[in-house]
C-alpha positions as CSV (number, residue, x, y, z in Angstrom):
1,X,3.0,18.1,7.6
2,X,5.1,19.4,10.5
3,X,3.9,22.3,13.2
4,X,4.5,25.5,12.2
5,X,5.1,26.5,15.4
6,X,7.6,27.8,17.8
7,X,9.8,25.1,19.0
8,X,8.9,24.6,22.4
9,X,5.0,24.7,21.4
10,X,5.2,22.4,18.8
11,X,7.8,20.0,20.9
12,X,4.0,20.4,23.9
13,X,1.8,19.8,21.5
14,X,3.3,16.7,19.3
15,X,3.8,15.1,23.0
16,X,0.0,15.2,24.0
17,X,-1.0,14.1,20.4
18,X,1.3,11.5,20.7
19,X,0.5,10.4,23.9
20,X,-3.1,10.4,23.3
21,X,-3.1,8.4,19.9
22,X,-1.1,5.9,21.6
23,X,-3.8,5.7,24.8
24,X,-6.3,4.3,21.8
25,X,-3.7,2.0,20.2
26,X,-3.1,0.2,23.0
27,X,-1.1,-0.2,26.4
28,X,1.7,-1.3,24.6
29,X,1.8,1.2,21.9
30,X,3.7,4.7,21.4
31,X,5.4,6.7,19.0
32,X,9.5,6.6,18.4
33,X,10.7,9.9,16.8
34,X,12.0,9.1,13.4
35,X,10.7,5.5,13.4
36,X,7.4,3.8,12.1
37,X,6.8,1.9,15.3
38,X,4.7,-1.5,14.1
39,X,3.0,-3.4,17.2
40,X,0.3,-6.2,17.6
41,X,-2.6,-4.6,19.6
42,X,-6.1,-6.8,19.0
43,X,-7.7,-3.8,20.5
44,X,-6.4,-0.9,19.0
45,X,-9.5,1.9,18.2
46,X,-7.5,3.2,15.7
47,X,-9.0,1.4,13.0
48,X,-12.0,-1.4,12.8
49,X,-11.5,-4.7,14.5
50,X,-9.0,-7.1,12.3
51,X,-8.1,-3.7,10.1
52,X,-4.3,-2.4,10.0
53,X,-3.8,1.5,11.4
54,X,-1.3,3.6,10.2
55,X,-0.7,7.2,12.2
56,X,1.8,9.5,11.4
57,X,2.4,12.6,14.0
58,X,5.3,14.6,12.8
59,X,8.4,12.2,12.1
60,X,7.0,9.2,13.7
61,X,4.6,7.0,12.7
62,X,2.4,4.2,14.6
63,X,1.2,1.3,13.2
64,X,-1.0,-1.3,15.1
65,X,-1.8,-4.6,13.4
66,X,-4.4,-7.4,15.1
67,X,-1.9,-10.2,15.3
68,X,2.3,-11.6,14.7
69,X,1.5,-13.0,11.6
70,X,1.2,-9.4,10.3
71,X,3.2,-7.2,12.6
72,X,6.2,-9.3,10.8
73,X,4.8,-8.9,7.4
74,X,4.1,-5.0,7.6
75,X,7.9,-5.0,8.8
76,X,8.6,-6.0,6.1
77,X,6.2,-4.4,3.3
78,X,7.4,-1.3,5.4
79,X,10.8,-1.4,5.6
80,X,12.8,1.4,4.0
81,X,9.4,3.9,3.4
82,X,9.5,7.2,5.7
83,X,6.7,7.9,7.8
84,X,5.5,11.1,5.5
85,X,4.9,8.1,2.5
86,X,3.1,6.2,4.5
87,X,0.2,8.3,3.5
88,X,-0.1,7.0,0.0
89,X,-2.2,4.4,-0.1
90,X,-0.9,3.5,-3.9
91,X,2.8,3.1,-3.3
92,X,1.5,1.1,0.2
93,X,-0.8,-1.5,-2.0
94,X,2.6,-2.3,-4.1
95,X,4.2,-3.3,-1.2
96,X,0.8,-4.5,1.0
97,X,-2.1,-5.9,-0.7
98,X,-5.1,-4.5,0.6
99,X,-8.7,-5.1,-0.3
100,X,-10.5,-1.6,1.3
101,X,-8.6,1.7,2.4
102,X,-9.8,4.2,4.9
103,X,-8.2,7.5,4.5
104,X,-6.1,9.2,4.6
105,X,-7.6,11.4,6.9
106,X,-5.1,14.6,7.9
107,X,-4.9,15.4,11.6
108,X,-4.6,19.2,12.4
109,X,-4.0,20.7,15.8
110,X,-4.2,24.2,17.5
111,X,-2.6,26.1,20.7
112,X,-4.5,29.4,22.6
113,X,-2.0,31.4,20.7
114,X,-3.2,30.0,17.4
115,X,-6.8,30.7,17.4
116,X,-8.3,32.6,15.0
117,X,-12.2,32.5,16.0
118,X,-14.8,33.9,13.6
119,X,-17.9,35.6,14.3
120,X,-20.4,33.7,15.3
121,X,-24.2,33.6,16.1
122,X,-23.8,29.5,17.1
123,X,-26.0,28.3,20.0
124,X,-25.9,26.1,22.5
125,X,-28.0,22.9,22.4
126,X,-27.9,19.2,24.6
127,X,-26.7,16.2,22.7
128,X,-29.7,14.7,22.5
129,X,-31.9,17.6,21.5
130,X,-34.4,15.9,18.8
131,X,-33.5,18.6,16.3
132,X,-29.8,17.7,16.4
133,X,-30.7,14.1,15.9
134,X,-32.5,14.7,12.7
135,X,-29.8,16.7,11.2
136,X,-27.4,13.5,11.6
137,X,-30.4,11.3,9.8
138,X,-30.7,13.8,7.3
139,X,-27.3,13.8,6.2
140,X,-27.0,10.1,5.6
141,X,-24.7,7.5,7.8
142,X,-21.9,8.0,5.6
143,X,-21.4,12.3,6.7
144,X,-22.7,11.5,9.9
145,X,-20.1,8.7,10.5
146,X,-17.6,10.5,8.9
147,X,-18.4,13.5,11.3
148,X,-18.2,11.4,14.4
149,X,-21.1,14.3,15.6
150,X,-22.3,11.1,17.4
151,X,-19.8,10.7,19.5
152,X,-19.1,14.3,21.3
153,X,-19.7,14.6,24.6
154,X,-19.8,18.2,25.0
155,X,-22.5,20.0,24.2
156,X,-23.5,21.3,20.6
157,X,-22.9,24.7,19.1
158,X,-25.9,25.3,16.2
159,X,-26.7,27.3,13.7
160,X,-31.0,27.0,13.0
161,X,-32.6,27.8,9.4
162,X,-36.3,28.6,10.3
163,X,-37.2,25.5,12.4
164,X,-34.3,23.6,12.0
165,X,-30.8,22.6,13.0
166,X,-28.5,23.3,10.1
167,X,-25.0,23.2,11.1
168,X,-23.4,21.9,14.6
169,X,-20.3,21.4,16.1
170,X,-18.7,19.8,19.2
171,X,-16.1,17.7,20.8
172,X,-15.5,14.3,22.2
173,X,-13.2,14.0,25.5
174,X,-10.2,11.8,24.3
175,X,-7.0,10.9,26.4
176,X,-4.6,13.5,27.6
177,X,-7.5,16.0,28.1
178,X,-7.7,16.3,24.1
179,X,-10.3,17.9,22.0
180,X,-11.4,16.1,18.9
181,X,-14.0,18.3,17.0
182,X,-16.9,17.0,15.2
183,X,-18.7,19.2,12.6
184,X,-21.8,18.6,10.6
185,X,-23.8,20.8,7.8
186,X,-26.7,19.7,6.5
187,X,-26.0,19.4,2.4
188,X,-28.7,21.9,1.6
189,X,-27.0,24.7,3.0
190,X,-22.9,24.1,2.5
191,X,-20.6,26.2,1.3
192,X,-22.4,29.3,3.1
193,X,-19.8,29.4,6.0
194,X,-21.9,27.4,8.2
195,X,-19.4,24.9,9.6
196,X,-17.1,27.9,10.2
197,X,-19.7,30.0,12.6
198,X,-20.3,26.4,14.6
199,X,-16.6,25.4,14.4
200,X,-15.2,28.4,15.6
201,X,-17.7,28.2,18.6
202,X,-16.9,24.8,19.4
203,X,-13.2,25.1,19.4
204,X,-13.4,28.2,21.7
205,X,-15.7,26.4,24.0
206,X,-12.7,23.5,24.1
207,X,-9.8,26.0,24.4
208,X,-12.0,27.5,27.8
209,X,-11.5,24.2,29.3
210,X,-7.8,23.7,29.2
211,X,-7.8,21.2,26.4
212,X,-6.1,20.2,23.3
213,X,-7.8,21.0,20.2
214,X,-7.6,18.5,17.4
215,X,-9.4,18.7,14.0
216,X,-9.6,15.1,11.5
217,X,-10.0,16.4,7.5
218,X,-10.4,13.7,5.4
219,X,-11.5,16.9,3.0
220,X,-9.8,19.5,1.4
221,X,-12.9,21.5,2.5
222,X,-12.6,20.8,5.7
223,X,-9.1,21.6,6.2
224,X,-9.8,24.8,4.9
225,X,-12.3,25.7,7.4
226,X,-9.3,24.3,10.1
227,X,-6.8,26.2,8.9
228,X,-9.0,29.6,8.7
229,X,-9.5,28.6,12.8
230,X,-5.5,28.7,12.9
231,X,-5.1,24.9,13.2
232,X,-1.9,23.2,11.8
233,X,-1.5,20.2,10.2
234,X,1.2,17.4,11.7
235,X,0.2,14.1,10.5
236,X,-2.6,12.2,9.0
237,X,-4.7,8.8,10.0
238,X,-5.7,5.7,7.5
239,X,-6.7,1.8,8.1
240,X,-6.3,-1.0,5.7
241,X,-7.7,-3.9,5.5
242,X,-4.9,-6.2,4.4
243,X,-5.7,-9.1,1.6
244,X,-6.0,-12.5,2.9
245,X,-3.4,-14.0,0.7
């Protein structure tokens, strides 16, 4: 899962995702290259309250954990694994018993340079425009959550069908001045190149500001529609949440 990238642009780019992961680990959290780096942080936002977070960017990998009781036994469960196996949540449960498993998510980024935009007839809405709202009801909580669509705090890019909202696509600010896309299609009309018209729009709305563009696929379709856009993959993203026993 490495940048394929020139050197010095992939050196940029693993620096600002690194940096800005860290930012929502916590103040005493960061990545050590060719280390899985395990620290307590109560507050991480990598993962839900009390849960364990694993992220892997390049050949480092973060792992937060809510208290000392067990930062010293993930040490342990963890000792010996590179970070690219942290991703499989089988061989992980042999060494970590865990009752629920979030992810893996993979984490894709892109440069200017990369960009591959698509045609697109996407339009711009407000966040709070009614019609945007009941596309995220009509999808259910679990693809709205999962889009985090929610959460952006730019403005949407849309695709209508007659009177309504279809597709959208935006970003929320993170640290570092990073990009993290949201994308949303309504399930009556996927697989019609929807999320690629409002995708494309929204990451070339992002890359006009000066930011860093990040996509989360925790789908193989969605990392298709990244890597049409000319994103890269470098790492991935999952939470456990660690037996009590």
């Amino acid at each position: 899962m490495n940048l394929h990238l020139p050197a010095t642009a992939a050196h940029s780019v693993l620096h600002e995702a690194r940096a800005a992961w860290s930012r929502l680990a916590g103040p005493d959290a960061s990545f050590s290259p060719g280390r899985t780096s395990v620290v307590v942080s109560p507050s991480s936002r990598l993962s839900p309250p009390g849960w364990m977070a694993v992220v892997v960017l390049g050949d480092a990998a973060l792992v937060t954990v809510p208290d000392a009781r067990t930062a010293d036994q993930a040490t342990t469960a963890l000792r010996g694994l590179g970070p690219q196996e942290l991703a499989d949540p089988a061989r992980l449960h042999d060494r970590l018993p865990f009752t629920e498993v979030l992810g893996p998510a993979h984490l894709l980024f892109l440069t200017p340079s990369q960009f591959r935009p698509v045609p697109s007839v996407a339009e711009r809405v407000p966040v709070d425009d009614p019609l945007l709202l009941a596309l995220l009801d009509r999808c259910g909580p679990a693809d709205a959550d999962e889009s985090a669509l929610a959460d952006i705090t730019s403005s949407a890019r849309v695709v209508r069908r007659d009177s309504e909202i279809v597709a959208a696509a935006g970003h929320e600010l993170w640290p570092r001045r990073t990009a993290h896309l949201s994308i949303l299609t309504d399930p009556r009309h996927r697989r019609r190149g929807l999320a690629l018209d409002v995708g494309s729009a929204a990451v070339a709305d992002a890359l006009a500001q000066g930011l860093l563009c990040q996509w989360r696929g925790r789908t193989l379709a969605s990392r298709r529609v990244a890597h049409t856009l000319g994103f890269q993959e470098t790492g991935f993203q999952l939470s456990l949440r660690l037996s009590e026993d």
